[in-house]
C-alpha positions as CSV (number, residue, x, y, z in Angstrom):
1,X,-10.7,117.9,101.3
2,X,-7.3,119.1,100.8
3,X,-4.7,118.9,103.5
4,X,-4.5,122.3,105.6
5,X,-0.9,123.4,105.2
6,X,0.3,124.2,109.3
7,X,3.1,126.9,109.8
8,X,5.7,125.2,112.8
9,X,7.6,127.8,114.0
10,X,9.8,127.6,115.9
11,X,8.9,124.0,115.6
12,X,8.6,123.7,119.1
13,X,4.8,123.1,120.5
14,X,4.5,123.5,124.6
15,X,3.1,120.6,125.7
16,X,0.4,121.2,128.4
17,X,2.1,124.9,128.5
18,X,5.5,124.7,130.9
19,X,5.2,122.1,133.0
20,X,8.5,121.5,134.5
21,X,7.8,124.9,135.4
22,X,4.3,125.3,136.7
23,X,1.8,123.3,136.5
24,X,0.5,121.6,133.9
25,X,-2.9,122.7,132.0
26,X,-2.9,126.6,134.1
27,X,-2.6,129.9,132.7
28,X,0.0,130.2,134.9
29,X,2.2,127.6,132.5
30,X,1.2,128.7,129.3
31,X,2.4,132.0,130.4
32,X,6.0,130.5,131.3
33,X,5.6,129.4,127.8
34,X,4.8,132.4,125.9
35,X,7.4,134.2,128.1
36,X,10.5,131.7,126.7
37,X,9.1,132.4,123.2
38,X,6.7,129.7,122.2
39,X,4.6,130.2,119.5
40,X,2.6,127.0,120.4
41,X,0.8,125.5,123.1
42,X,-0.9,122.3,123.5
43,X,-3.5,121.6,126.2
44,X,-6.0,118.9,127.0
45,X,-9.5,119.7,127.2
46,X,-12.5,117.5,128.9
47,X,-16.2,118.3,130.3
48,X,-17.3,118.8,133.8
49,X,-20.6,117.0,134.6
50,X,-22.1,120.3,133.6
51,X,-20.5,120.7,130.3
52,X,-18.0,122.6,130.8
53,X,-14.8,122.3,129.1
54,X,-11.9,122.4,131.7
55,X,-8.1,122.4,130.8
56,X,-7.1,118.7,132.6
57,X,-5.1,115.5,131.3
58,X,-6.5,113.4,133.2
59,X,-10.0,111.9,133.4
60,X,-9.4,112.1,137.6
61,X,-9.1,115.4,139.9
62,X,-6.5,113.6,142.1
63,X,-2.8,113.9,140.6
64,X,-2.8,117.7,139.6
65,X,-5.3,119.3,142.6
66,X,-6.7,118.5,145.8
67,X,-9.7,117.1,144.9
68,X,-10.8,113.9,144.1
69,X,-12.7,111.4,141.7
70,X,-13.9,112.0,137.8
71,X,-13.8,115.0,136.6
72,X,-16.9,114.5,134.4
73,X,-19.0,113.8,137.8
74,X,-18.1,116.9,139.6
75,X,-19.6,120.5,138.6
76,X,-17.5,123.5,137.4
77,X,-18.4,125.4,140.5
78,X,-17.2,122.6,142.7
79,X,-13.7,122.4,140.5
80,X,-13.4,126.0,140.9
81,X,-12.8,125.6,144.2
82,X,-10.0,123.4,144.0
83,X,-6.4,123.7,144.4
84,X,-4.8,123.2,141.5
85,X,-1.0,124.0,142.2
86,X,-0.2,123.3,145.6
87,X,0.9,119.7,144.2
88,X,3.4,120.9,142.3
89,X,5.1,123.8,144.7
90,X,3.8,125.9,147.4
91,X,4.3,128.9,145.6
92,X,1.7,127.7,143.4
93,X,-0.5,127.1,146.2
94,X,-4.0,128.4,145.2
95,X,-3.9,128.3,141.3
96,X,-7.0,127.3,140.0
97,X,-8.4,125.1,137.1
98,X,-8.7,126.8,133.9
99,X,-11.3,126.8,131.7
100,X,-11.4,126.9,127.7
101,X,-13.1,130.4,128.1
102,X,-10.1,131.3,129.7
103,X,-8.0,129.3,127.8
104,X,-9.0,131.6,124.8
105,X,-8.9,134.7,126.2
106,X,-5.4,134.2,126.9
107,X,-4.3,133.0,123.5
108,X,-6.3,135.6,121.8
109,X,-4.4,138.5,123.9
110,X,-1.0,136.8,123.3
111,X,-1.5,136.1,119.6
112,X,-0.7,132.6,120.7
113,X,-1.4,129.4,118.1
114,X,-3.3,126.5,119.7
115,X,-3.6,122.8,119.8
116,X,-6.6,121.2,121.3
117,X,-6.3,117.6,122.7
118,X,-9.8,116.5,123.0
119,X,-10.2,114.2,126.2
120,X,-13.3,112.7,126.2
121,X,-14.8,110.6,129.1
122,X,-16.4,107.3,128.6
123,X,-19.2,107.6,126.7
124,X,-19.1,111.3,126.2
125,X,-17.4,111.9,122.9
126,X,-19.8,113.5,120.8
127,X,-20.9,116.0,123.9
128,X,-17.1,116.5,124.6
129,X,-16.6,117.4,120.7
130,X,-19.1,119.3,120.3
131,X,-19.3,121.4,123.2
132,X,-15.8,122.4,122.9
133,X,-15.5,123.0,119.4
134,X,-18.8,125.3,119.9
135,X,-17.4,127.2,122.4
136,X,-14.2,127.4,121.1
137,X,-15.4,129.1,117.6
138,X,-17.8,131.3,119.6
139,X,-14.3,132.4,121.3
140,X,-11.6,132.5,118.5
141,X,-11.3,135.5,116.7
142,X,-12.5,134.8,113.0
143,X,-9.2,136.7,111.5
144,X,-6.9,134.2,113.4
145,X,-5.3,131.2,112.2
146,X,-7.8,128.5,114.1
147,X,-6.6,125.9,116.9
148,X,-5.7,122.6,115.2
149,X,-8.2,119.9,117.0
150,X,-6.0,116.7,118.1
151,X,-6.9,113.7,119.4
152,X,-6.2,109.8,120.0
153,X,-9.7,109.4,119.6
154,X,-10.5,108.5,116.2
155,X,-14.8,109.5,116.3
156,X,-13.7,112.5,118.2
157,X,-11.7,113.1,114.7
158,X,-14.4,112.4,112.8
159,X,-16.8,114.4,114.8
160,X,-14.8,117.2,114.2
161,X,-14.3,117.4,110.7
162,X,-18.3,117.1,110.6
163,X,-18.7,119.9,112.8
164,X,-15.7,122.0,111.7
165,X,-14.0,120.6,108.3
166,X,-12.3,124.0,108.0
167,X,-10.2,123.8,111.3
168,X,-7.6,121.6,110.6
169,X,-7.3,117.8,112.7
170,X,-4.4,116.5,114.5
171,X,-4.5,112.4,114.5
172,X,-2.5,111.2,117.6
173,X,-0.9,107.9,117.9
174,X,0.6,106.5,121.1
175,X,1.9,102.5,119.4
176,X,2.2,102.0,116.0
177,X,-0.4,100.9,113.4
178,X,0.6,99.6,110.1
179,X,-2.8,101.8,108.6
180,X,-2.0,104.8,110.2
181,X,-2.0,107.1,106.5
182,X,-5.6,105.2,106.4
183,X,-6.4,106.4,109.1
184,X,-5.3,110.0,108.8
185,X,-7.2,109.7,105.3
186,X,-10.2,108.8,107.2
187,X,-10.5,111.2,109.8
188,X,-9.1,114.0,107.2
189,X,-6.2,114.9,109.3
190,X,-3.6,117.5,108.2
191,X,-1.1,116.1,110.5
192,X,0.0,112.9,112.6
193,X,1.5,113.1,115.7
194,X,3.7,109.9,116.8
195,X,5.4,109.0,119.9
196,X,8.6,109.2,120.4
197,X,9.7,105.8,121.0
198,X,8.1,104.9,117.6
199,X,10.5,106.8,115.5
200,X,13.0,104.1,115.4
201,X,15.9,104.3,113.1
202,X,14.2,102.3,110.7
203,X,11.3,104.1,110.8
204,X,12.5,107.3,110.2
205,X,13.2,107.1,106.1
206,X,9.5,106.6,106.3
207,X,9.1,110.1,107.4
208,X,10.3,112.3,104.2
209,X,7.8,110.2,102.1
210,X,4.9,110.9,104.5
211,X,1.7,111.9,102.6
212,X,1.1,113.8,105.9
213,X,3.5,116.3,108.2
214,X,4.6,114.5,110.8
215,X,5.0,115.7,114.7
216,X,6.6,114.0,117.5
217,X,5.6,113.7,121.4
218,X,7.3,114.1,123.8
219,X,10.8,115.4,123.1
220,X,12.6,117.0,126.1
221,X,15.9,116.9,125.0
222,X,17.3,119.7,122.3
223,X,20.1,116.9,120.6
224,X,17.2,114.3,120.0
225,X,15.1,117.5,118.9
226,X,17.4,118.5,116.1
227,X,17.6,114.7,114.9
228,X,14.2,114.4,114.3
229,X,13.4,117.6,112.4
230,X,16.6,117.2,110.3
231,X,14.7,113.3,109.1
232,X,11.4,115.3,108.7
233,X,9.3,115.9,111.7
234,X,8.0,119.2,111.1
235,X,7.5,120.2,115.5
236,X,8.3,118.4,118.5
237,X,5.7,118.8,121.8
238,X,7.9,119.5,124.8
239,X,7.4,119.3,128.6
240,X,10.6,121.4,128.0
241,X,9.9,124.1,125.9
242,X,11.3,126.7,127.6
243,X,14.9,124.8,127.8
244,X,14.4,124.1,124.2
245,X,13.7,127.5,123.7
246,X,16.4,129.0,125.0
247,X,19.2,127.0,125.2
């Protein structure tokens, strides 16, 4: 299948929405996103013991609310009861944990473009791929440029492209592998997205003859920014968006 050609622009993708901001992973941040002009968010998506696809990093409740434990043993009525700001400031104090029906909604009715980091538990791939790409096409409008579906996980890529070859795959890597264009082959990826630390110097020639478009996490800073897309990264993923942005 041929590569799925992305549009970058501005080449700036909000990482987890605003986070230095609000917090991580709530409407709340992607709104601080939109607001300083992204065109791009990134979230993280997982399932509740129920199968419900939440908007969390982590595969734990306790860093970014007041609860505690997996999140893939605890119901989405439970997790809507948590606090999921209070961590981060008081004024945040009662923002709750979103869901990918409301993650939707909101990109829908902001014209917003999408990236989907699938996060799936131990054991719970396939149900965390397919869940979330099932409700996610139920929820995308069909005249809309879909989300791009990202992902360490290289059988959640491959689920994917099973399930939905014509939304186009994100291939995450967080150390470098010497087969990594095999392994975007295999999973059918129209982008690879490397850490930033892996970008050395040397590296970097290695960029402009990429079979694939290259994207870089997590960049923060605007000079290191503009030295990476000018050796070929087509989009950075920022915790700093909106200084990027703007500045």
């Amino acid at each position: 299948m041929a590569l799925q050609k992305i549009d970058f622009f501005p080449p700036i993708i909000a990482h987890r929405g605003a986070p230095l901001r609000a917090p991580e992973n709530t409407i709340e941040s992607f709104v601080c996103a939109r607001d300083a002009g992204a065109k791009w968010i990134e979230t993280d998506v997982t399932l509740t013991s129920d199968g419900i696809p939440v908007l969390m990093h982590d595969e734990t409740l306790d860093r970014t609310t007041n609860g505690h434990g997996p999140i893939a043993e605890m119901t989405w009525e439970k997790i809507q009861q948590l606090d999921a700001g209070s961590w981060f400031s008081p004024a945040f104090a009662g923002t709750r944990v979103t869901s990918l029906t409301e993650l939707m909604a909101f990109c829908t009715s902001s014209r917003m473009r999408l990236v989907l980091e699938l996060k799936p538990s131990p054991g719970r791939t396939q149900a965390t791929v397919m869940v979330t790409l099932i409700e996610a096409c139920k929820l995308w409008p069909e005249n809309a440029p879909p989300p791009m579906v990202g992902s360490f996980d290289v059988d959640a890529l491959m689920i994917s492209a099973q399930l939905r070859p014509d939304w186009p795959r994100g291939l995450f890597l967080e150390k470098w592998r010497d087969d990594w264009i095999e392994t975007a082959f295999l999973t059918q990826a129209s982008t690879v997205t490397m850490r930033d630390d892996m970008l050395t110097p040397e590296r970097l020639p290695l960029i402009k003859n990429s079979p694939f478009p290259l994207l870089a996490y997590t960049i923060n800073d605007k000079a290191r920014m503009k030295e990476l897309l000018k050796n070929g990264i087509k989009a950075v993923f920022s915790d700093n968006a909106t200084g990027l942005l703007n500045n």
